[in-house]
C-alpha positions in Angstrom: 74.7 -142.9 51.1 76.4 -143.0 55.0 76.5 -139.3 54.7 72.5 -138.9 54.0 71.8 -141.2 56.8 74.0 -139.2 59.4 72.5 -135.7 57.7 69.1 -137.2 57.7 68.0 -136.4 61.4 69.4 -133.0 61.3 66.8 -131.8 58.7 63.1 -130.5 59.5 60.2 -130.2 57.2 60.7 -126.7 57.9 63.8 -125.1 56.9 64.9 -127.6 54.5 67.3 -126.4 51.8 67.3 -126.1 48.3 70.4 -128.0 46.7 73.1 -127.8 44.3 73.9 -130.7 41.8 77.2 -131.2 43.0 78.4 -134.4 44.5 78.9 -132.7 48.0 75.6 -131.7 48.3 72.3 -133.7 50.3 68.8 -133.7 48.6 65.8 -131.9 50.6 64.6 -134.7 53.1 60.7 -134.5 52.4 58.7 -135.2 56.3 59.7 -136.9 59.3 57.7 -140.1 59.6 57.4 -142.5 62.8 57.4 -146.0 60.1 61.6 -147.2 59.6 62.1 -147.3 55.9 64.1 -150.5 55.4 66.8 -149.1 53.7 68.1 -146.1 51.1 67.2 -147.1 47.3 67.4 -144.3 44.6 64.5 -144.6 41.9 66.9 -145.4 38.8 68.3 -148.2 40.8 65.2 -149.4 41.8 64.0 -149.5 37.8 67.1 -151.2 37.3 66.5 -154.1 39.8 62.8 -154.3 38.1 64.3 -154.7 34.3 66.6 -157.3 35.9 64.3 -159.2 37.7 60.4 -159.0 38.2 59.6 -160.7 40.6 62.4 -160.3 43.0 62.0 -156.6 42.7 58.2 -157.4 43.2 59.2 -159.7 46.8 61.7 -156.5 47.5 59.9 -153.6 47.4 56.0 -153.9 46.9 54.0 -153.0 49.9 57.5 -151.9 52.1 58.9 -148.3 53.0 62.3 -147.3 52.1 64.1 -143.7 51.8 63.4 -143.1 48.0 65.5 -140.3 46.3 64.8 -138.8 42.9 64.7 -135.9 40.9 61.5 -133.8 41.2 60.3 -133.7 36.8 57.1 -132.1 37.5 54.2 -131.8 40.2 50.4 -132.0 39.5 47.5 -131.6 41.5 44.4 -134.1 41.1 41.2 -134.4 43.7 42.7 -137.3 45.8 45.7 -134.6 46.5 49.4 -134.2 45.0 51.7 -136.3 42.7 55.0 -135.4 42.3 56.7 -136.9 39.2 60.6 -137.7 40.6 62.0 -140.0 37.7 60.7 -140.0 33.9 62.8 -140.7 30.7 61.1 -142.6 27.9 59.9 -145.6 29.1 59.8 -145.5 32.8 58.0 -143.2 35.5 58.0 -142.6 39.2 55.5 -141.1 40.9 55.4 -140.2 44.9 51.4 -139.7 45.9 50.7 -137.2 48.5 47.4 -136.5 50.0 45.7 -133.5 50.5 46.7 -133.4 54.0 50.6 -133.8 53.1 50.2 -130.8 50.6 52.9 -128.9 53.4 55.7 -131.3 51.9 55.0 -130.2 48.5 54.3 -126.8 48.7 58.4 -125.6 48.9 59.4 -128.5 45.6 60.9 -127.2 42.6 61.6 -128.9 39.7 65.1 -130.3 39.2 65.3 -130.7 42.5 66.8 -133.4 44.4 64.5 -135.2 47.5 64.6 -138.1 49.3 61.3 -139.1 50.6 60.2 -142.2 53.4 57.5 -144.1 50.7 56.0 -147.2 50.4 56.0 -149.0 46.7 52.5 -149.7 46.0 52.5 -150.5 42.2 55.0 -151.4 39.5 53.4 -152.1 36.0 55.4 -153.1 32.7 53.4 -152.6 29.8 53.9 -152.3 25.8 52.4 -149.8 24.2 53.3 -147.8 21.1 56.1 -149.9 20.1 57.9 -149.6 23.5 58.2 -150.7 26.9 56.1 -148.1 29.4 57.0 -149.1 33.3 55.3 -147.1 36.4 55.7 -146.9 39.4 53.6 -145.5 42.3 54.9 -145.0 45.8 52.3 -143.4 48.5 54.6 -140.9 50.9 54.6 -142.2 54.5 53.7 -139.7 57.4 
């Protein structure tokens, strides 16, 4: 994670590459934004601390801006602008929210891809439904 953070100001919006998964490689680094994240979380951890412990995770993350990375599953366009779907097995999901005015940082995704994006948590719901545990997760990206 030292290696992102030194990496992190070389990349632009513009220009950003695509990467390999290979353990040498960075994820594309989605904006440059004024607002300090906190700190570096990936999504799966973050999940993780929320199965552990509720309401610590809740006192954590709600409401705060850290450097989220994740796999891009999908992206989908609704009227309130872009969500980009970047964790999603069968009972969790993670979804970044752009707005219409971000729609430059999510023109160049692909799926499979590896991003880390400056976001702030906004909503983490744990229900059961279907004979499972369904958790999401919304994050709203930060400009």
């Amino acid at each position: 994670m030292r290696y992102i953070l030194l990496l992190l100001p070389l990349c632009l919006l513009v220009g950003c590459e695509r990467v390999q998964d290979t353990p040498s490689t960075q994820p594309t680094v989605i904006g440059q934004h004024e607002e300090k994240p906190i700190g570096d979380v990936s999504i799966w951890d973050v999940f993780k601390e929320y199965s552990e412990n509720p309401a610590a995770a809740d006192e954590k993350y709600l409401g705060k801006v850290y450097t989220v990375s994740g796999g891009v599953e999908s992206i989908e366009t609704d009227s309130n602008g872009y969500s980009v779907c970047i964790w999603k097995n069968e009972t969790d999901k993670a979804t970044l929210k752009y707005t219409k005015d971000q729609s430059g940082l999510v023109k160049n995704l692909k799926s499979g891809e590896l991003v880390m994006v400056k976001a702030r948590f906004r909503i983490y719901s744990s229900v059961f439904a279907f004979g499972k545990p369904n958790n999401i997760m919304v994050l709203d990206v930060v400009d």
